[in-house]
N, CA, C and O of each residue as an XYZ file, in Angstrom:
480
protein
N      57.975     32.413   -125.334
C      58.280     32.337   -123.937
C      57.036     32.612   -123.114
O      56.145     33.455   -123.218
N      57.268     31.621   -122.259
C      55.937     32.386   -121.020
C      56.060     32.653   -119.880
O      56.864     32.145   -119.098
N      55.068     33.697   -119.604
C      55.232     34.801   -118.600
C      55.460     34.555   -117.026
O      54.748     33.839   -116.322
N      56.292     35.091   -116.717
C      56.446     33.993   -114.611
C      55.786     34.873   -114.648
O      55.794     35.961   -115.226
N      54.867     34.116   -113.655
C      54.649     35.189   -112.724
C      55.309     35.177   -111.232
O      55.405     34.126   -110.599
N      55.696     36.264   -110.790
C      56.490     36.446   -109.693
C      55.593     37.528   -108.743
O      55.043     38.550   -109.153
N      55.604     37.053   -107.479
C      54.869     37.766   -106.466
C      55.993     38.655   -105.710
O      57.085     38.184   -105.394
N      55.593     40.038   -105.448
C      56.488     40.569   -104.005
C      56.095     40.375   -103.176
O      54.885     40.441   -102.958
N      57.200     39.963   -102.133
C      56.635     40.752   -100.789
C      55.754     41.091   -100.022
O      55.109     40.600    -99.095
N      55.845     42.205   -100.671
C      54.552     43.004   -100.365
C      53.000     42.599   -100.486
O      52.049     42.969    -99.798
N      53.057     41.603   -101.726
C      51.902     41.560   -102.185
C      51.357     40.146   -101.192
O      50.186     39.842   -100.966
N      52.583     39.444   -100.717
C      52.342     38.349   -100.038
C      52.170     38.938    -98.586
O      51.963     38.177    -97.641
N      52.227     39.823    -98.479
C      51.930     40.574    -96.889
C      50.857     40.982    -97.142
O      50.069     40.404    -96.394
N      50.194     41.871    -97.976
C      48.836     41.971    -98.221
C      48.079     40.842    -98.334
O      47.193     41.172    -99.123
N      47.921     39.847    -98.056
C      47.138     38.526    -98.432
C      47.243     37.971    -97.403
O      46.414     37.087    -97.188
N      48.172     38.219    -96.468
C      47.945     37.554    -95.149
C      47.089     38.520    -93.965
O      46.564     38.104    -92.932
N      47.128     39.689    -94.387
C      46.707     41.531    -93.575
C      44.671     41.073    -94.031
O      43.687     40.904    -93.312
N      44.928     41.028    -95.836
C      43.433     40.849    -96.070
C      42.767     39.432    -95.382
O      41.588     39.508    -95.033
N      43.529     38.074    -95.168
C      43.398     37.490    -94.658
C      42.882     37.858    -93.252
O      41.719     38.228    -93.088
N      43.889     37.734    -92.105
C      43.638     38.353    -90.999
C      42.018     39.205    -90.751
O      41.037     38.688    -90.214
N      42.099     40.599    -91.301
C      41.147     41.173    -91.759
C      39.648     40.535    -91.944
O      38.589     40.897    -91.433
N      39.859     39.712    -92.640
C      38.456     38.988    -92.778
C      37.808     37.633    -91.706
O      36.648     37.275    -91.506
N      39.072     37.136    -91.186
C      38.705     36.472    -90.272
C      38.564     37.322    -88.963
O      37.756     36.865    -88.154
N      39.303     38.648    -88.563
C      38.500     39.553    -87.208
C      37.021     39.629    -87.652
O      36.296     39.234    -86.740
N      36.361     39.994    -88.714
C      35.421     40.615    -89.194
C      34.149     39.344    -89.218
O      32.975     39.572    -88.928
N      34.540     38.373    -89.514
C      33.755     37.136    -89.024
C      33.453     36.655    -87.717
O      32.337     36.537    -87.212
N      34.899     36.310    -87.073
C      34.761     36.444    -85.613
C      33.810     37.609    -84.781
O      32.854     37.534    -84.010
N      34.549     38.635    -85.329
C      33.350     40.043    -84.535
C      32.206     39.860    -84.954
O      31.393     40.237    -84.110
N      31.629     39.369    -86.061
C      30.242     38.966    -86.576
C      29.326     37.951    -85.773
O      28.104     38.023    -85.641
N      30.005     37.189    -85.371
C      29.361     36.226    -84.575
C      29.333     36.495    -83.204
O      28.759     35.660    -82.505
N      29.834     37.492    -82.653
C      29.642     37.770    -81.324
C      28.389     38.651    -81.413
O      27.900     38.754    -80.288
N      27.812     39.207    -82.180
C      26.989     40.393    -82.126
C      25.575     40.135    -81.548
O      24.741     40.875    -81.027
N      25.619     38.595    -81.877
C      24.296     37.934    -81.412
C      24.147     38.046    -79.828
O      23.037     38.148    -79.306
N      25.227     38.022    -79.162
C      25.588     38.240    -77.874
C      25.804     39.746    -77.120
O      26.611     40.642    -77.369
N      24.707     39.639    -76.060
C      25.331     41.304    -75.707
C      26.226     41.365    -74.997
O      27.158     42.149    -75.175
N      26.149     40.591    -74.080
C      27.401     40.503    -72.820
C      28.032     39.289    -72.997
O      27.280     38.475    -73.532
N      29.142     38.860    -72.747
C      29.826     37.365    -72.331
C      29.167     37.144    -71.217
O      28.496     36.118    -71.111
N      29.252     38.201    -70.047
C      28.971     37.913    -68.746
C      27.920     37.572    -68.222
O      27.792     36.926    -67.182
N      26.761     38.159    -69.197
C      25.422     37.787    -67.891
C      24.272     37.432    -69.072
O      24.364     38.137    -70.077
N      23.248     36.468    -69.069
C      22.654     35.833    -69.613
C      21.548     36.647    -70.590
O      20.943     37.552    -70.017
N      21.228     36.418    -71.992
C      20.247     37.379    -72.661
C      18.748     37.130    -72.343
O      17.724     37.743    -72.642
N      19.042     35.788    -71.490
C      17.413     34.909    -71.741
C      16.856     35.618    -69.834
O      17.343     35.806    -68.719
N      15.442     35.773    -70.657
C      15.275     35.811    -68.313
C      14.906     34.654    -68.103
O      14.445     33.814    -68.875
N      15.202     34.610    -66.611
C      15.419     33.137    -65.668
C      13.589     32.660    -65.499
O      12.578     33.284    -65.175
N      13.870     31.275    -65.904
C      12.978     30.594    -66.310
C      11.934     30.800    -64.571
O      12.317     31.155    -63.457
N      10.684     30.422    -65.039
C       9.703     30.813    -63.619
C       9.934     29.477    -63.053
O      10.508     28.638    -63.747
N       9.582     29.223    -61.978
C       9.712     28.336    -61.060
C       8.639     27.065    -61.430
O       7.511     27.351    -61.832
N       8.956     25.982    -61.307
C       8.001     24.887    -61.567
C       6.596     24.941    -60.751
O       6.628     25.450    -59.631
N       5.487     24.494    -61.204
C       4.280     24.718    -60.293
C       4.200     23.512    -59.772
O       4.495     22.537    -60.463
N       3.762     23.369    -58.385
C       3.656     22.114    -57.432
C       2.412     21.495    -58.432
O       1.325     21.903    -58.840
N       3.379     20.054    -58.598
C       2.119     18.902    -59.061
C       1.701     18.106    -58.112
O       2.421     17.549    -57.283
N       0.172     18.006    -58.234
C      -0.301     16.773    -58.054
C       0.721     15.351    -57.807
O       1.694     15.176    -58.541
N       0.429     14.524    -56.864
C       0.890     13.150    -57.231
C       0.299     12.535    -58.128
O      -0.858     12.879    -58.374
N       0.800     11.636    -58.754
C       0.034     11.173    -59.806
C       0.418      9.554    -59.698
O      -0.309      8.728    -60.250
N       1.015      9.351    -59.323
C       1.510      7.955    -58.145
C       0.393      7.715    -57.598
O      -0.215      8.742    -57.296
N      -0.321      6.386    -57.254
C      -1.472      5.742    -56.278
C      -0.473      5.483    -55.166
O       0.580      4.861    -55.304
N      -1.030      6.159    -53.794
C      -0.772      5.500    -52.880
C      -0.596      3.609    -53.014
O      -1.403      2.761    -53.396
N       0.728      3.503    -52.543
C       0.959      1.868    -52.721
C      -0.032      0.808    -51.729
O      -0.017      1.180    -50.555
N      -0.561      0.037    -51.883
C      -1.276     -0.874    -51.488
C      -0.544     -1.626    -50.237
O       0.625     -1.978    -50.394
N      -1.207     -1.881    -48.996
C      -0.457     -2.590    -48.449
C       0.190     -3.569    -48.184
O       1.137     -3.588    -47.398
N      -0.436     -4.919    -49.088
C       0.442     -5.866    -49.657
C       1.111     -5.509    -50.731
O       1.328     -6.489    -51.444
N       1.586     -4.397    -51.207
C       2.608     -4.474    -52.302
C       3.891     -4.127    -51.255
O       3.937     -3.185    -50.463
N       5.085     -5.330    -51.520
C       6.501     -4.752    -51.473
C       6.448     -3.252    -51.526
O       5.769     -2.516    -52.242
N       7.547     -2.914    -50.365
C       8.126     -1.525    -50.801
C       9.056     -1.639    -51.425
O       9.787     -2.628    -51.476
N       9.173     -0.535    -52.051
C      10.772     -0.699    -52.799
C      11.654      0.284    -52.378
O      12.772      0.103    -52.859
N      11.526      1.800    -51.259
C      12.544      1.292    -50.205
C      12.348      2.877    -51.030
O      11.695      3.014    -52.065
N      13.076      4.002    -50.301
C      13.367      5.358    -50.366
C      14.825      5.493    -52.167
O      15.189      6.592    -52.584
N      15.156      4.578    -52.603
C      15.755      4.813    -53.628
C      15.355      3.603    -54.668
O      16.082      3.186    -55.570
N      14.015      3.126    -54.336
C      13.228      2.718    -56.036
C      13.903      1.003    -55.500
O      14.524      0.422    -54.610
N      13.235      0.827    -56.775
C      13.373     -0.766    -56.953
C      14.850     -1.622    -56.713
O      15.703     -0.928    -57.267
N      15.513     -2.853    -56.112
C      16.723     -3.254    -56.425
C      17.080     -4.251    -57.058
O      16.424     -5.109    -57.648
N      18.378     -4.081    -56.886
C      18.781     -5.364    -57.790
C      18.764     -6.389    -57.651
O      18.928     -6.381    -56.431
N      18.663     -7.861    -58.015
C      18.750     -9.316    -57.358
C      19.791     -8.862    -56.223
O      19.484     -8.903    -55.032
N      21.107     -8.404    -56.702
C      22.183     -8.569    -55.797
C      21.560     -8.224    -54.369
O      21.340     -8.963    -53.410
N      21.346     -6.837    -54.548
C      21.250     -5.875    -53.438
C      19.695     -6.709    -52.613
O      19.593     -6.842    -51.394
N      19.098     -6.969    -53.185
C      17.702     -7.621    -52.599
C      17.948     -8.917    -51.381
O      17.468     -9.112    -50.264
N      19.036     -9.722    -52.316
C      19.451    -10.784    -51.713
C      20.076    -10.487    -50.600
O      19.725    -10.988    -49.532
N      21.230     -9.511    -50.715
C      21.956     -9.041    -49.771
C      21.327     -8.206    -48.427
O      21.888     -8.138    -47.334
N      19.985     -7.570    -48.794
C      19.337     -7.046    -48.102
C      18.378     -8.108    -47.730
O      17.736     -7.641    -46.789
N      17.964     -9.279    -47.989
C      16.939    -10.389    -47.471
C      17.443    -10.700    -46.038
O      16.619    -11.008    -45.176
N      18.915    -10.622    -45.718
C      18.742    -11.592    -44.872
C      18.900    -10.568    -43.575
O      19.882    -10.749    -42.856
N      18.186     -9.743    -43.322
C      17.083     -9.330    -42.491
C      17.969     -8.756    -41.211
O      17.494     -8.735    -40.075
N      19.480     -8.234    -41.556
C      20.496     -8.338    -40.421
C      20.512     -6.760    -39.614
O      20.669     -5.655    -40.133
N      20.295     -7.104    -38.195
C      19.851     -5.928    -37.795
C      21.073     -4.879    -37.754
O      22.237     -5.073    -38.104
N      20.382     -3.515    -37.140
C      21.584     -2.395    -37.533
C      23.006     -2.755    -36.566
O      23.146     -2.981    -35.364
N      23.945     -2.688    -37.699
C      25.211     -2.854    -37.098
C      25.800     -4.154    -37.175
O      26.774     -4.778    -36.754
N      24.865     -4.281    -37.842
C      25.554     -5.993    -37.693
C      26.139     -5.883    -39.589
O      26.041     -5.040    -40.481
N      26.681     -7.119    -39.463
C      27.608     -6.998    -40.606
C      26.878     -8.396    -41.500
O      26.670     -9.523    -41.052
N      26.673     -8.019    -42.493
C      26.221     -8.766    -43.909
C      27.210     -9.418    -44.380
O      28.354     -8.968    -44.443
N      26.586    -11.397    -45.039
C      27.369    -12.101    -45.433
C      27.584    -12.060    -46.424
O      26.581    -12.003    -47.136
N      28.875    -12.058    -47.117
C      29.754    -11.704    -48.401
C      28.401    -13.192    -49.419
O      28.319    -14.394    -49.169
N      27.782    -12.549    -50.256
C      27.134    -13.519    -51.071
C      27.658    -13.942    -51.950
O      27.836    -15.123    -52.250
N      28.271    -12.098    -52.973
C      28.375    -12.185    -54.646
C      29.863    -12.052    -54.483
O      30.643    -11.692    -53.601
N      29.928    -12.583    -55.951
C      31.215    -12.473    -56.455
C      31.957    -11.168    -56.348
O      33.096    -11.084    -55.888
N      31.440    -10.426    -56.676
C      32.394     -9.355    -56.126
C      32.786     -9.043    -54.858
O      33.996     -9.064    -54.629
N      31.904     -8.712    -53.842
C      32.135     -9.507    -52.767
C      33.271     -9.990    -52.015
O      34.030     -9.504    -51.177
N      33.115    -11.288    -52.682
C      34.550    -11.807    -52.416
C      36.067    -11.527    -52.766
O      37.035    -11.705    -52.026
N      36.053    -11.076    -53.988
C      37.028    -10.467    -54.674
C      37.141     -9.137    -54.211
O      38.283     -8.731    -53.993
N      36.267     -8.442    -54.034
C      36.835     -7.535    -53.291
C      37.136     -6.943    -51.828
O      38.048     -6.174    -51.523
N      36.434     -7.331    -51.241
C      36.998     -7.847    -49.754
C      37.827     -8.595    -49.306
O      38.364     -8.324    -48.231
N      38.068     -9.440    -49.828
C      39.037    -10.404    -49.323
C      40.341     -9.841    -48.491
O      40.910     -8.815    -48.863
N      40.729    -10.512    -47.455
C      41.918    -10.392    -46.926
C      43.352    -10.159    -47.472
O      44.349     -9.620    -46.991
N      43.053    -10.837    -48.801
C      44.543    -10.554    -49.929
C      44.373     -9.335    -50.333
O      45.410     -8.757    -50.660
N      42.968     -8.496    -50.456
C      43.486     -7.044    -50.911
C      43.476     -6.303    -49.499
O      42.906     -6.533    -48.432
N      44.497     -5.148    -50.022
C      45.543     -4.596    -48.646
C      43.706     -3.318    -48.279
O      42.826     -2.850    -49.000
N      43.973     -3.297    -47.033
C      42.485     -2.621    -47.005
C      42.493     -1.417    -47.116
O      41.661     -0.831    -46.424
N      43.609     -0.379    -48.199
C      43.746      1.257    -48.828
C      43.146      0.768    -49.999
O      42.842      1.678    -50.771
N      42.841     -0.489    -50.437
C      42.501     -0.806    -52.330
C      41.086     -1.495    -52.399
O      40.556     -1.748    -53.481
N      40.322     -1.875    -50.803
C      39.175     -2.231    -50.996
C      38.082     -1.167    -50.873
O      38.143     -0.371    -49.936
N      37.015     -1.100    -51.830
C      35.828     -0.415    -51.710
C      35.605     -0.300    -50.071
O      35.960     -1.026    -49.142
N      34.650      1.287    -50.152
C      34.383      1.229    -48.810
C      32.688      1.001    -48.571
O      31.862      1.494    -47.803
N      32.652      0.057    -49.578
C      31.020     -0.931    -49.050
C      31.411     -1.890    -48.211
O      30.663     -2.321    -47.333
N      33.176     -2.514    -48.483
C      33.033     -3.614    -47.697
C      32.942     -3.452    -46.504
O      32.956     -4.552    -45.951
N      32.814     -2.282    -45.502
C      33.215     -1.931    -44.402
C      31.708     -2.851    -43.660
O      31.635     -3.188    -42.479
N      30.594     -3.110    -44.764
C      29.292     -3.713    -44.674
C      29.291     -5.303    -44.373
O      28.545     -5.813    -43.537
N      30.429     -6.181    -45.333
C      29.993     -7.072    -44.825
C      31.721     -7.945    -43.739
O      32.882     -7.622    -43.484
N      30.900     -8.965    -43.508
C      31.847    -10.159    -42.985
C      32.902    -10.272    -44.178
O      32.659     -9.955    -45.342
N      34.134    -10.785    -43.692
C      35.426    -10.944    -44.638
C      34.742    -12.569    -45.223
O      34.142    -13.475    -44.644
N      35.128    -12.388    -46.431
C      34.469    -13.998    -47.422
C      35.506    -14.926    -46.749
O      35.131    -16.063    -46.463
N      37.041    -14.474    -46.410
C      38.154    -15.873    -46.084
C      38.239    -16.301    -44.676
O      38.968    -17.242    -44.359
């Protein structure tokens, strides 16, 4: 005959206690690296030192490319046609049209279109 083995209880409560046990003891292990939760171990980095430009003043025949960098065909095109302030820009691109249009209710159109002429 061979031998059951049979567990108590007890012994299955001890294995979940030693369990437990060893995972607080890991967890608390890894916090130790940490002194506070609250306030940072590292000191606050020094302040950047003013650079040099390192940019050439732009040439006066070079294009500007405008206080936010270079654009896109779209935006270039859309900005070519030279329309003074307040005045309203002609719907070019496809989106544009699709999204301005008179068929969308005007709570669902972007509020760029407020920029140009209606495409319909």
């Amino acid at each position: 005959m061979l031998p059951t083995l049979r567990r108590s209880k007890a012994s299955g409560e001890t294995d979940v206690t030693r369990l437990f046990i060893a995972m607080l003891v890991v967890s608390l292990a890894g916090c130790t690296s940490t002194s506070s939760l609250f306030t940072p171990n590292e000191p606050p980095a020094p302040p950047p030192a003013p650079e040099q430009s390192a940019v050439p003043p732009p040439s006066p025949d070079a294009p500007a490319a405008g206080p936010r960098g270079p654009m896109t065909p779209a935006a270039s095109a859309a900005a070519a046609g030279g329309a003074a302030p307040g005045e309203l820009l002609e719907c070019v691109t496809q989106s544009c049209k699709i999204n301005c249009s008179q068929k969308v209710k005007p709570q669902f159109r972007p509020k760029w279109c407020a920029n140009f002429k209606s495409p319909d």
